[in-house]
LUMDOFI-361540 format. One record per residue (C-alpha): residue number from 0; x, y, z; residue in three letters. Coordinates in nm, 3 decimals, always signed. Layout:
<atoms>
atom num = NUM	x = X	y = Y	z = Z	residu = Ala $
...
</atoms>
This chain:
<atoms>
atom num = 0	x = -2.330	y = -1.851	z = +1.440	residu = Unk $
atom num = 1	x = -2.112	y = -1.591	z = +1.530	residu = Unk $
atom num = 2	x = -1.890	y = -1.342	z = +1.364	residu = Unk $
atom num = 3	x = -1.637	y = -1.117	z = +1.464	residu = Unk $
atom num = 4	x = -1.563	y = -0.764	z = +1.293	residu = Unk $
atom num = 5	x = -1.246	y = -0.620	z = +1.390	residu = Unk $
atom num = 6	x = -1.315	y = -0.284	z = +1.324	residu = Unk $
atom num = 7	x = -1.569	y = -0.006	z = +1.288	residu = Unk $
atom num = 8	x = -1.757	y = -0.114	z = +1.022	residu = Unk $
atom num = 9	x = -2.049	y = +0.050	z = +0.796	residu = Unk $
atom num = 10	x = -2.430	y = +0.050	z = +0.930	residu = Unk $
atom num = 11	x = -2.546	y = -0.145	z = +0.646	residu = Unk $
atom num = 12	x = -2.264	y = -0.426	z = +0.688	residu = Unk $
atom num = 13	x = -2.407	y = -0.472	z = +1.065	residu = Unk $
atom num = 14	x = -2.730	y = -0.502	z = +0.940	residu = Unk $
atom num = 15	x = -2.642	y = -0.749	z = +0.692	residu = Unk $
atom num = 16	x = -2.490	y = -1.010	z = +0.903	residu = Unk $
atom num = 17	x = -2.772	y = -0.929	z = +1.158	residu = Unk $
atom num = 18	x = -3.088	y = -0.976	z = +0.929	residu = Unk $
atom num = 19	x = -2.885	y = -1.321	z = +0.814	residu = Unk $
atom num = 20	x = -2.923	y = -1.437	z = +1.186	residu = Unk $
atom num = 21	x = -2.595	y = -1.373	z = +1.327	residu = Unk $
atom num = 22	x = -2.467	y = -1.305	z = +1.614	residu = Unk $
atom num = 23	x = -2.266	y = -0.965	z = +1.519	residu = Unk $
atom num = 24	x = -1.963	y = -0.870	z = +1.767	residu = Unk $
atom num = 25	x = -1.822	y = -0.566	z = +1.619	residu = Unk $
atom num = 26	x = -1.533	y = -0.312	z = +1.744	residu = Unk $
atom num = 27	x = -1.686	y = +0.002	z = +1.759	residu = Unk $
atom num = 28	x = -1.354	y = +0.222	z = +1.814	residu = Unk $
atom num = 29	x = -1.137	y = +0.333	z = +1.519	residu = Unk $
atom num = 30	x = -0.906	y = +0.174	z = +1.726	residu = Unk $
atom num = 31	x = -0.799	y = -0.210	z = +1.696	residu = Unk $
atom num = 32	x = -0.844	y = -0.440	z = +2.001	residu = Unk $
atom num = 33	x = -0.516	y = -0.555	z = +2.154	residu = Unk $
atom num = 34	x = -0.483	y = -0.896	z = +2.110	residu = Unk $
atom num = 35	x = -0.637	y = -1.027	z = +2.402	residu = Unk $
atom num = 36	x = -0.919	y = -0.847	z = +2.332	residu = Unk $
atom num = 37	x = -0.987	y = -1.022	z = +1.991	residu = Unk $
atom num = 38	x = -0.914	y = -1.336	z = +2.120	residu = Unk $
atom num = 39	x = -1.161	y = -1.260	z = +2.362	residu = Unk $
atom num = 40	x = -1.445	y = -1.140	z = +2.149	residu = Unk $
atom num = 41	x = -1.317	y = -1.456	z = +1.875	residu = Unk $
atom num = 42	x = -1.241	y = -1.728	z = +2.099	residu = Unk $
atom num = 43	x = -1.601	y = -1.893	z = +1.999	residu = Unk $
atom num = 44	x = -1.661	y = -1.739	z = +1.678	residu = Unk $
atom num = 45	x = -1.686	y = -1.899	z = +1.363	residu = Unk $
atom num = 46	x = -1.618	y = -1.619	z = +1.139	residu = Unk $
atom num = 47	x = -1.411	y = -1.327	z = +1.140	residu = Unk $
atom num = 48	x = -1.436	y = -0.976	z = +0.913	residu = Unk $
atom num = 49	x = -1.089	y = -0.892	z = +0.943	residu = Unk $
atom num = 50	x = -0.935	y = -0.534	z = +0.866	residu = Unk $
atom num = 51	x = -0.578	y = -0.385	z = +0.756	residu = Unk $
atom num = 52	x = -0.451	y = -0.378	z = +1.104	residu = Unk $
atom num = 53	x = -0.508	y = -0.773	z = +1.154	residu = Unk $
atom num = 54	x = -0.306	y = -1.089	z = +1.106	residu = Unk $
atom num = 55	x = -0.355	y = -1.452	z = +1.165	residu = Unk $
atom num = 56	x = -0.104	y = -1.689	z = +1.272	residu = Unk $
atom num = 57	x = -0.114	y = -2.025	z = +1.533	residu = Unk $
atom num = 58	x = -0.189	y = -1.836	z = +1.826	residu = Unk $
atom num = 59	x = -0.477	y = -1.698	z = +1.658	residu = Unk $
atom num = 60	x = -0.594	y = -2.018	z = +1.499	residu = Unk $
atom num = 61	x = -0.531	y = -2.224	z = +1.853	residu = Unk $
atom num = 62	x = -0.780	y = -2.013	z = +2.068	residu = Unk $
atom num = 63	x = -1.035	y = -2.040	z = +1.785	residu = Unk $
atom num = 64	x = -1.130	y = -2.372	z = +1.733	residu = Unk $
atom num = 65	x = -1.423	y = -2.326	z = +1.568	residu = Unk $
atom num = 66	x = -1.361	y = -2.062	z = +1.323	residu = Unk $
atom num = 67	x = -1.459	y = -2.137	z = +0.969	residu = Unk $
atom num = 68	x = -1.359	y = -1.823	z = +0.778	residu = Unk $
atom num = 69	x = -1.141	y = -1.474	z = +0.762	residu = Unk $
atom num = 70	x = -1.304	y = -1.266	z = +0.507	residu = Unk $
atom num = 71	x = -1.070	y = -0.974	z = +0.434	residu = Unk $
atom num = 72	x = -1.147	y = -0.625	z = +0.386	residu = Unk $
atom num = 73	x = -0.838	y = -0.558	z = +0.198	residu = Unk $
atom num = 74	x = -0.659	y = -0.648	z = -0.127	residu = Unk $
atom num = 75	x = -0.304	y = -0.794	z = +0.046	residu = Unk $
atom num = 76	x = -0.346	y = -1.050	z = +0.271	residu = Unk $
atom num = 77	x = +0.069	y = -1.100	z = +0.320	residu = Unk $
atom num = 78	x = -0.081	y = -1.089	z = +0.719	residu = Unk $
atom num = 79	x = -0.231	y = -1.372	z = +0.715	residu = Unk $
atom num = 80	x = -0.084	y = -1.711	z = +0.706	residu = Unk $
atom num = 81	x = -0.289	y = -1.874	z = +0.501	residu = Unk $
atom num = 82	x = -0.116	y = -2.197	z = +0.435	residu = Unk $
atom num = 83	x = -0.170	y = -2.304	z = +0.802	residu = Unk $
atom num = 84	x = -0.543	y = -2.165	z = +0.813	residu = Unk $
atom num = 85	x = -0.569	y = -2.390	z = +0.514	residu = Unk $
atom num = 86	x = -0.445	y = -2.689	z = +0.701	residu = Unk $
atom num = 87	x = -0.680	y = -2.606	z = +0.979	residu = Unk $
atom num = 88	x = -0.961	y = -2.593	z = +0.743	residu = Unk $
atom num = 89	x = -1.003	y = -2.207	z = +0.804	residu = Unk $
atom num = 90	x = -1.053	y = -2.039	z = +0.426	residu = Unk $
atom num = 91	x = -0.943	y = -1.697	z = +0.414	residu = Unk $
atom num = 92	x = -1.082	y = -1.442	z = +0.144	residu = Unk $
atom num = 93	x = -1.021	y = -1.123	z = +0.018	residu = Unk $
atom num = 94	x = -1.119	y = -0.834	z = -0.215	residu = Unk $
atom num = 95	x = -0.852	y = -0.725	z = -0.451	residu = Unk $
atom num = 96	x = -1.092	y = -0.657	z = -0.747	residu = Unk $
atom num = 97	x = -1.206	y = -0.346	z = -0.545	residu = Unk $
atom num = 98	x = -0.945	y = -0.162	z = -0.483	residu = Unk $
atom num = 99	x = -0.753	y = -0.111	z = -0.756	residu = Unk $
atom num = 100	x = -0.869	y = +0.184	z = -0.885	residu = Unk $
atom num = 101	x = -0.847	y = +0.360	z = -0.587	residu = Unk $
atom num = 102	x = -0.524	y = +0.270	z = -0.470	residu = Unk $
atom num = 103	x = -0.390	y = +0.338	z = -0.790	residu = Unk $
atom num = 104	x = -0.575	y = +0.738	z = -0.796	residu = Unk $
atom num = 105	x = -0.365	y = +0.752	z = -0.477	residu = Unk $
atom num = 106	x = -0.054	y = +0.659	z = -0.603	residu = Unk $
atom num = 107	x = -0.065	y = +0.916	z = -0.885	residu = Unk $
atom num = 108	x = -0.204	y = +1.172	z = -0.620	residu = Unk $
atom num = 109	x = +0.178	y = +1.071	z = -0.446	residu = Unk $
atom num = 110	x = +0.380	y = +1.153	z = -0.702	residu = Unk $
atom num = 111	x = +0.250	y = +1.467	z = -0.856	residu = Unk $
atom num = 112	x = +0.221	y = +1.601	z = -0.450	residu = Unk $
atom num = 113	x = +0.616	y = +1.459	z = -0.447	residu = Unk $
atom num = 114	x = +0.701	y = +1.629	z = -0.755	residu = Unk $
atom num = 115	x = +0.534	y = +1.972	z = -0.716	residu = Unk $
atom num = 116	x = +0.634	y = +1.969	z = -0.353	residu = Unk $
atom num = 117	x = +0.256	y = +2.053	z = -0.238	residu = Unk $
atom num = 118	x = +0.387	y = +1.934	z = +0.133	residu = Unk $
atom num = 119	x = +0.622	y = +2.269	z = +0.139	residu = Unk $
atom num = 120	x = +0.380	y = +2.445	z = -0.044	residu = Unk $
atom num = 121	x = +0.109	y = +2.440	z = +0.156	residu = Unk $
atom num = 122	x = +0.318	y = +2.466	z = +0.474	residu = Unk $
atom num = 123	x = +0.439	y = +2.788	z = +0.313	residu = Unk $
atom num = 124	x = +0.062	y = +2.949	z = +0.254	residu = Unk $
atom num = 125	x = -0.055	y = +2.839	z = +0.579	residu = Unk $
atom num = 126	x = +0.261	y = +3.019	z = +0.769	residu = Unk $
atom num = 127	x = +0.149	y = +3.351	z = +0.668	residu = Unk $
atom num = 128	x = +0.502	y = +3.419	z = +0.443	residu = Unk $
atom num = 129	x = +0.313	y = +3.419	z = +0.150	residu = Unk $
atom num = 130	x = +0.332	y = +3.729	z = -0.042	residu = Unk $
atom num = 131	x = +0.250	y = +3.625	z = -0.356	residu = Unk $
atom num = 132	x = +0.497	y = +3.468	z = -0.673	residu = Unk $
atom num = 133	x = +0.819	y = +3.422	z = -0.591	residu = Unk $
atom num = 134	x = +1.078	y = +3.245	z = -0.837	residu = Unk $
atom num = 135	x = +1.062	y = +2.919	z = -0.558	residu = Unk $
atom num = 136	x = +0.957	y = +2.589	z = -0.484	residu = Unk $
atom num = 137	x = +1.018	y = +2.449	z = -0.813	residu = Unk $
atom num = 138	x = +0.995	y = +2.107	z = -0.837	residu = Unk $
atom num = 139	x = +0.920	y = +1.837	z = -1.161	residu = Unk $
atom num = 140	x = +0.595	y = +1.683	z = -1.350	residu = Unk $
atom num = 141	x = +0.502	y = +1.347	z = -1.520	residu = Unk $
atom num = 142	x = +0.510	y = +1.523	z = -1.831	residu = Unk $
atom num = 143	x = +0.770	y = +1.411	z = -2.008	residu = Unk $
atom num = 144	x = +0.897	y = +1.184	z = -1.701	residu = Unk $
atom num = 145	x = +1.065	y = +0.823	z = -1.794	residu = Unk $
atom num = 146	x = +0.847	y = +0.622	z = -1.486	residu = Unk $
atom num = 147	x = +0.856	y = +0.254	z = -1.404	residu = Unk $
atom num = 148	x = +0.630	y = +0.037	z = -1.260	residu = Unk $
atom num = 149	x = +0.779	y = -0.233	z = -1.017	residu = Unk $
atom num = 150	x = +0.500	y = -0.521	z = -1.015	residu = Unk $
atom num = 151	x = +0.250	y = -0.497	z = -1.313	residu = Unk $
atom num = 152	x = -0.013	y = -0.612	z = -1.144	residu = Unk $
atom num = 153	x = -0.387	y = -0.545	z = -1.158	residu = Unk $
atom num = 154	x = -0.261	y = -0.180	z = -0.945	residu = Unk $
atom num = 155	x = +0.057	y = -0.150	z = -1.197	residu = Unk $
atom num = 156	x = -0.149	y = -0.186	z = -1.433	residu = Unk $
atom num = 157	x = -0.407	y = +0.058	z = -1.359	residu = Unk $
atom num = 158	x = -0.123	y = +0.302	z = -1.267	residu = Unk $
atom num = 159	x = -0.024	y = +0.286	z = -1.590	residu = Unk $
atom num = 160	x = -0.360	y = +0.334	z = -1.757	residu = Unk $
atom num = 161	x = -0.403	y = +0.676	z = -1.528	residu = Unk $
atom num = 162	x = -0.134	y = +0.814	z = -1.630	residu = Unk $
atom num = 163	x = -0.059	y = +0.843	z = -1.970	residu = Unk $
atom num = 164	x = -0.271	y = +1.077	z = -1.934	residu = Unk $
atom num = 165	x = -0.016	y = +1.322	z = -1.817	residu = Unk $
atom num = 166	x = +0.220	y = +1.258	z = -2.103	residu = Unk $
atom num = 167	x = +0.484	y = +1.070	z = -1.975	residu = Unk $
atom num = 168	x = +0.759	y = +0.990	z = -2.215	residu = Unk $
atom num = 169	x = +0.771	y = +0.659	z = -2.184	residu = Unk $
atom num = 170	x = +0.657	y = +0.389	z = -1.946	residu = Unk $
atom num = 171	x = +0.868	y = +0.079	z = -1.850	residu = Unk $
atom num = 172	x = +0.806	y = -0.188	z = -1.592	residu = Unk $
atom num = 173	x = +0.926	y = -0.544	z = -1.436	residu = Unk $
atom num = 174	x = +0.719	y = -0.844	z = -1.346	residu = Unk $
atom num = 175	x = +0.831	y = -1.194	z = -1.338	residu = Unk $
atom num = 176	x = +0.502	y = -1.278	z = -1.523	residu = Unk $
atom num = 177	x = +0.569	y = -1.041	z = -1.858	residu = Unk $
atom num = 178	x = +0.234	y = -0.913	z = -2.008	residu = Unk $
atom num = 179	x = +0.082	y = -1.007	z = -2.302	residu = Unk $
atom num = 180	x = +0.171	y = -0.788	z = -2.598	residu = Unk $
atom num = 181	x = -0.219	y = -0.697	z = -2.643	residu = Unk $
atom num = 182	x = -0.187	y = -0.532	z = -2.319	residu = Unk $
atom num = 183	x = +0.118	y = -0.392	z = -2.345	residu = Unk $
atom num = 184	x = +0.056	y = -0.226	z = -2.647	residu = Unk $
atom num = 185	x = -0.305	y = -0.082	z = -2.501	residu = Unk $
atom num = 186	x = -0.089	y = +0.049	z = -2.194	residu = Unk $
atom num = 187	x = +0.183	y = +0.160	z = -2.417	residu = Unk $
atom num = 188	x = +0.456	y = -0.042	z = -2.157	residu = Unk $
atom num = 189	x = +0.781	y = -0.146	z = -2.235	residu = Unk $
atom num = 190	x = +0.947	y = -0.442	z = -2.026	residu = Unk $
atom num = 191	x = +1.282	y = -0.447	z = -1.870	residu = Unk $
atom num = 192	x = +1.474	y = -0.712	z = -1.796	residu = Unk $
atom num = 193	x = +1.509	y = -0.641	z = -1.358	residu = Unk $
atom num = 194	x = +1.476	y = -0.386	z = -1.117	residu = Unk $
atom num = 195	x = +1.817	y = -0.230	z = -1.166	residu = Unk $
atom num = 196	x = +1.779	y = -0.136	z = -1.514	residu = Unk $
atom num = 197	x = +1.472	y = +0.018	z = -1.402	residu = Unk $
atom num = 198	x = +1.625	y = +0.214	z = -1.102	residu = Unk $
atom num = 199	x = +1.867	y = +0.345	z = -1.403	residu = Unk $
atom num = 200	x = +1.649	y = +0.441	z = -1.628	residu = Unk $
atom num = 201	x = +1.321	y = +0.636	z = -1.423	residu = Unk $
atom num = 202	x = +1.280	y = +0.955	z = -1.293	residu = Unk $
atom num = 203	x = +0.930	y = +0.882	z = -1.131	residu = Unk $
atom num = 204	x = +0.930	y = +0.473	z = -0.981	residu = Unk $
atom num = 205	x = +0.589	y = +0.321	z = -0.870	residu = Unk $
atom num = 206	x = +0.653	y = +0.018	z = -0.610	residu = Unk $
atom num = 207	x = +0.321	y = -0.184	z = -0.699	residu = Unk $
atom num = 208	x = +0.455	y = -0.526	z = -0.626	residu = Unk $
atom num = 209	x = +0.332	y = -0.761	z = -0.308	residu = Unk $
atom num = 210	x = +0.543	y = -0.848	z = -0.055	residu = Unk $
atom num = 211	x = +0.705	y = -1.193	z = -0.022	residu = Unk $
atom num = 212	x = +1.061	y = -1.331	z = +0.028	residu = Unk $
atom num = 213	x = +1.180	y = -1.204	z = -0.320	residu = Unk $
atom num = 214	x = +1.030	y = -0.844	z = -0.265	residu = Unk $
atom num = 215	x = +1.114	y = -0.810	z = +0.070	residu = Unk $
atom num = 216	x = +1.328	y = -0.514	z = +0.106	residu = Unk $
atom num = 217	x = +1.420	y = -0.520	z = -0.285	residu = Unk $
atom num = 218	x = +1.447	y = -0.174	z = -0.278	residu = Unk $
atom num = 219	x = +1.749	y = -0.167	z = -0.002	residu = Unk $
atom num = 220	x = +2.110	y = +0.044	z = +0.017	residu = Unk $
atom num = 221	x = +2.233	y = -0.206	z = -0.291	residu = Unk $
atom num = 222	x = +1.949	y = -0.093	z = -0.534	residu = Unk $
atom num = 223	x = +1.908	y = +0.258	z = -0.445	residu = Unk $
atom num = 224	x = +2.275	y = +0.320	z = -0.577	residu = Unk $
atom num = 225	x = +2.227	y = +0.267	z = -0.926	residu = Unk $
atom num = 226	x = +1.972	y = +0.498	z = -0.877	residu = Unk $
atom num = 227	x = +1.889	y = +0.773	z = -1.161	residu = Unk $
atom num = 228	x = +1.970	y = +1.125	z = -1.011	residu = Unk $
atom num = 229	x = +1.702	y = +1.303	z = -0.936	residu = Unk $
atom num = 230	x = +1.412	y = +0.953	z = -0.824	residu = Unk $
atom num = 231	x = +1.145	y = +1.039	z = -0.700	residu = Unk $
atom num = 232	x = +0.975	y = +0.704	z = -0.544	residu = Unk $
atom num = 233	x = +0.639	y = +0.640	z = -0.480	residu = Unk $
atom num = 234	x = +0.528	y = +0.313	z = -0.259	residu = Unk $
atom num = 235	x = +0.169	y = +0.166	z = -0.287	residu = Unk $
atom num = 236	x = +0.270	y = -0.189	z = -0.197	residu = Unk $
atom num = 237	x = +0.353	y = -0.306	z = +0.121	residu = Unk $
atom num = 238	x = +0.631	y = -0.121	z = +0.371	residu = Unk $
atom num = 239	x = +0.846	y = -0.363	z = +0.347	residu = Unk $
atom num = 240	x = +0.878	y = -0.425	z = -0.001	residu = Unk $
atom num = 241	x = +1.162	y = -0.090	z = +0.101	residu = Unk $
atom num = 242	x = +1.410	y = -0.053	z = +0.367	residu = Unk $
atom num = 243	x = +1.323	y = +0.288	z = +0.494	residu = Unk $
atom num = 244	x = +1.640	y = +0.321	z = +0.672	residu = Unk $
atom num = 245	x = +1.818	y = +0.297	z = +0.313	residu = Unk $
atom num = 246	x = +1.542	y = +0.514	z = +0.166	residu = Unk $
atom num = 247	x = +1.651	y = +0.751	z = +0.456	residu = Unk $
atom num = 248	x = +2.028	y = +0.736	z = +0.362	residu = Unk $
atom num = 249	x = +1.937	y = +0.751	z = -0.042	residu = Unk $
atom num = 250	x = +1.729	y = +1.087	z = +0.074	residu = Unk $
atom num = 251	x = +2.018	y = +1.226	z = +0.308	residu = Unk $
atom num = 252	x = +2.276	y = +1.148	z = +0.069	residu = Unk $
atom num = 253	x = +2.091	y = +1.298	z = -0.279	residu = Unk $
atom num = 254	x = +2.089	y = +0.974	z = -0.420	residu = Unk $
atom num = 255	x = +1.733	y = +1.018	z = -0.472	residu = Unk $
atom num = 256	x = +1.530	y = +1.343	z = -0.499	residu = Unk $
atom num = 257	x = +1.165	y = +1.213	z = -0.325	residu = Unk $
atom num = 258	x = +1.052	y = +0.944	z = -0.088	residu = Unk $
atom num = 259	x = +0.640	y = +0.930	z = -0.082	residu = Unk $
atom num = 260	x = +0.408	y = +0.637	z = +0.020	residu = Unk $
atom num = 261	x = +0.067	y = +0.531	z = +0.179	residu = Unk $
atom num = 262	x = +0.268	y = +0.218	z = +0.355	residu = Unk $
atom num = 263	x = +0.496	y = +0.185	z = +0.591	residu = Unk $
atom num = 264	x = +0.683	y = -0.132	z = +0.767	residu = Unk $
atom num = 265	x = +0.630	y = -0.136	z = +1.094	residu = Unk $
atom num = 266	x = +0.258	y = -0.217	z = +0.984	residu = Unk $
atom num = 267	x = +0.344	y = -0.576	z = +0.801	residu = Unk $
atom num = 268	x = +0.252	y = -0.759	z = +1.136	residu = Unk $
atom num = 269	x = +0.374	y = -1.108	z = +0.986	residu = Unk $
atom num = 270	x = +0.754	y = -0.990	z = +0.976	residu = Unk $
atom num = 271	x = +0.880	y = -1.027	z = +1.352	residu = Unk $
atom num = 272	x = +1.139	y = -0.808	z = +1.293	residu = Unk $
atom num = 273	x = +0.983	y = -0.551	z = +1.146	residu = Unk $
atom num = 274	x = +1.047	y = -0.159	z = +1.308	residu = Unk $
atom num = 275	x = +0.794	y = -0.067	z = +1.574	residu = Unk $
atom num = 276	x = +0.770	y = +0.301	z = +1.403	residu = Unk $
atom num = 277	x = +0.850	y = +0.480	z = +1.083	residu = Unk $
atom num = 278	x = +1.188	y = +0.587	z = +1.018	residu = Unk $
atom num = 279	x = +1.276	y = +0.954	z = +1.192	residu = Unk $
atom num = 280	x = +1.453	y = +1.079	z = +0.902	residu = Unk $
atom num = 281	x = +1.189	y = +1.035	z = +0.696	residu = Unk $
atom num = 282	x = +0.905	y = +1.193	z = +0.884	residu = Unk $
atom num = 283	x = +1.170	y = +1.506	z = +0.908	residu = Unk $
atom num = 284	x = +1.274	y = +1.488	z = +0.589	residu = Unk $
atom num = 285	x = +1.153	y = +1.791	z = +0.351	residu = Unk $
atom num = 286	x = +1.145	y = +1.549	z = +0.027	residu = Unk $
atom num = 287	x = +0.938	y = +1.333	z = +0.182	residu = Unk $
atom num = 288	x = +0.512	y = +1.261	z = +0.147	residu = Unk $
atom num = 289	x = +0.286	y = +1.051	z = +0.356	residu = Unk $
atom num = 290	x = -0.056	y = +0.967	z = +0.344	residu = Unk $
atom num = 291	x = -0.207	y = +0.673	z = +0.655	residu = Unk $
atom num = 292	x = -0.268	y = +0.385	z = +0.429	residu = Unk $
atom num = 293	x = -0.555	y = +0.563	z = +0.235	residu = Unk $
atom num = 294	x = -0.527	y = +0.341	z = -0.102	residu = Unk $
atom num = 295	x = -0.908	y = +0.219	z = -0.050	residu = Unk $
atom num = 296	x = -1.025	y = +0.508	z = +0.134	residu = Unk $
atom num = 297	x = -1.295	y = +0.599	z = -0.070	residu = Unk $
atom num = 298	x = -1.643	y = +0.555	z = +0.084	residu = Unk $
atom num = 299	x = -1.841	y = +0.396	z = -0.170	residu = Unk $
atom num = 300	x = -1.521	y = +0.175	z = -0.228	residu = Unk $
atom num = 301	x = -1.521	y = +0.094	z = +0.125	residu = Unk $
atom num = 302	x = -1.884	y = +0.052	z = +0.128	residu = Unk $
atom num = 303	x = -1.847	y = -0.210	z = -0.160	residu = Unk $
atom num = 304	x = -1.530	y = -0.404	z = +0.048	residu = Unk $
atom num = 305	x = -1.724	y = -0.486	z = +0.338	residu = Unk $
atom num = 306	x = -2.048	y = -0.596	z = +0.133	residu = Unk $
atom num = 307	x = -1.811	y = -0.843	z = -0.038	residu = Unk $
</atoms>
């Protein structure tokens, strides 16, 4: 039997599928292959370990005809197309379970970085210019904050958990699937009724939700208008649950104070019209934060992904 792993996995994991009796191709570069290389290295195998860079669709499936399985490394699996791997009898797992927590630490660790402007702060200390105080570089907290959740989800969720913590005022969210009032009143979450009331009413708004034909680009030029001065959003989804260009005109036009996520379109692989890189403006942008898809970059998190 033979199994694929995409990308430069843990010693342990290698070890694993070796001492099962498996014949273990694994990418050893923190690169991915090309395509042609994976369907190279997969064009026999009957399992794959598949990574965040990855997708599956017919071309994929076609060249391997005796794959059995895609177990993903990942929580979102929007890459995927898993309604023909299930007509080709190819089952397709992932982890969500696992990375919650850490995905959600990371989204908090976006939005007080946003807020406190850490990005020009530290540019500022490393410089040299900095003499000490100076009445600058003020920028705003949670404290106090009104922030929404959109998608309360097992990562909306957590979000909210973390940070009550830092005393927001209130915390609001929308789901289609409303949570039970046991858990809202543990969370201390109010519903609202859709995603423009929430735009209205938050300073601080966490995207959480996946990404499908409802989400896709919900946040867009339309939304971002009713827009409480002063937003600061924070994206832990999926790129292209946001249309950066938009996000870039919201920034450029003050409609919205702060742009920050660990997500970005161009990497939803599935979408053929997806961007090939990440909006200029943003990267230039001075309200702007960025972190490489780090949600699960933890290593005993990662550790626990690939044993799963």
């Amino acid at each position: 039997r033979k199994v694929v792993v995409t990308a430069r996995a843990f010693e342990e994991t290698y070890d694993v599928l070796t001492s099962a009796g498996l014949d273990v191709i694994q990418n050893e570069s923190n690169e991915p292959w090309s395509r042609q290389e994976l369907l190279s290295h997969a064009h026999d195998a009957h399992a794959i370990l598949a990574f965040m860079f990855d997708s599956c669709d017919e071309e994929l499936l076609d060249a391997c005809p005796s794959l059995q399985i895609i177990a993903c490394a990942l929580k979102g699996f929007d890459n995927f197309d898993t309604k023909l791997c299930t007509e080709r009898g190819v089952a397709v797992t992932a982890v969500p379970d696992l990375l919650t927590g850490p995905t959600a630490e990371m989204a908090i660790l976006l939005a007080l970085g946003l807020g406190r402007r850490i990005r020009e702060a530290d540019h500022l200390v490393r410089s040299g210019a900095f003499r000490g105080w100076r009445p600058t570089l003020y920028g705003a907290g949670i404290g106090g904050a009104t922030v929404g959740i959109y998608g309360a989800g097992a990562v909306g969720r957590a979000i909210a958990e973390r940070i009550r913590g830092f005393a927001p005022d209130r915390i609001l969210y929308v789901d289609p699937i409303a949570l039970d009032e046991a858990t809202s009143k543990k969370l201390m979450i109010e519903p609202i009724d859709n995603l423009s009331q929430l735009l209205q009413k938050c300073d601080i708004l966490f995207i959480c939700t996946p990404l499908n034909l409802s989400t896709h680009h919900s946040i867009n030029k339309e939304s971002l208008s009713q827009a409480k001065a002063g937003l600061q959003l924070i994206n832990i989804s999926r790129g292209s649950c946001v249309d950066e260009a938009a996000v870039a005109d919201a920034l450029d036009t003050d409609f919205i104070a702060g742009y920050a996520s660990d997500v970005f379109e161009f990497e939803d692989w599935i979408l053929e019209k997806r961007p090939k890189t990440i909006e200029d403006r943003l990267l230039s942008h001075p309200c702007t934060l960025f972190s490489p898809h780090l949600g699960s970059a933890v290593v005993s998190t990662r550790r626990e992904i690939e044993r799963a």
